[in-house]
N, C-alpha and C positions, 0 to 999 in steps of 0.2 A: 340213407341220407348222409353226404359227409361232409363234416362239420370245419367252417374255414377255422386257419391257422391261428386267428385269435383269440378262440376257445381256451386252446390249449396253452397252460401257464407255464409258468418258468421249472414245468420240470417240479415242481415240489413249492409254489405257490400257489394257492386259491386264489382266484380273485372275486369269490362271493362277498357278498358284503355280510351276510349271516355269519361269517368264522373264515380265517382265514388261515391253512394249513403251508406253515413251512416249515421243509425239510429238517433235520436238526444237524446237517454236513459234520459228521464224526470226524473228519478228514481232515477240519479244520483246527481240531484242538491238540493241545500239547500232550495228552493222554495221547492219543492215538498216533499221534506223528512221532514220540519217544519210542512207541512198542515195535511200530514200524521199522523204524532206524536202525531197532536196535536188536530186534529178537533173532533173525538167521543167525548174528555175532555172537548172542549172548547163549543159543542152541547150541552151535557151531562151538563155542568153548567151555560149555560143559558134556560137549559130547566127547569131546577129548581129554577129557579127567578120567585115570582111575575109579575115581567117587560114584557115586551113583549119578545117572546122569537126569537128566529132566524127565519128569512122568509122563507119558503118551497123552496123557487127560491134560496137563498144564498144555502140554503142546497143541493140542488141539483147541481149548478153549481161546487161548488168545492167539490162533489163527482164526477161529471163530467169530472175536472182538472187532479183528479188522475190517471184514466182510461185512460184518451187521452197518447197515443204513449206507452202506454204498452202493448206487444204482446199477453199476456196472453185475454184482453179485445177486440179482433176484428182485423185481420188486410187483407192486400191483397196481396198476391203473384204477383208481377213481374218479367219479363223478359226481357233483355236488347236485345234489336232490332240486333246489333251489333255481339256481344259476346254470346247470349244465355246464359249467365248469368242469375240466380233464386235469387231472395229476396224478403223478406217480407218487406210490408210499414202498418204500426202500424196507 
């Protein structure tokens, strides 16, 4: 059976009335939009220092940071018990 377009919520709203699930958009805060901006640059000029340059684990983790709760990176479809409501959890 498949389910009209109304079902399905904005993407990372419920629209149960039991609880209502939104997304928490990382994309939007100044944490995430700073590391974004700024980490190729801030890689990019400590990879060009004599000094020791950035540890493969720092690099990885806050390329990791980014990714986490953006849809585009992985996420899982839900359905609310309830309501039959459809959303995605990033």
């Amino acid at each position: 059976m498949v389910r009209a377009a109304s079902h399905v919520a904005d993407y990372g709203a419920s629209v149960c009335a039991t609880g209502v699930y939104r997304r928490r958009r990382p994309e939007r805060t100044l944490a995430w939009q700073t590391v974004q901006g700024w980490l190729a640059t801030w890689l990019a000029d400590h990879g060009d220092l004599d000094a020791e340059s950035v540890p493969a684990y720092v690099q990885r983790e806050l390329s990791a940071y980014l990714e986490c709760g953006i849809l585009a990176h992985g996420f899982a479809r839900a359905r609310c018990a309830d309501c039959t409501a459809e959303f995605l959890v990033a």
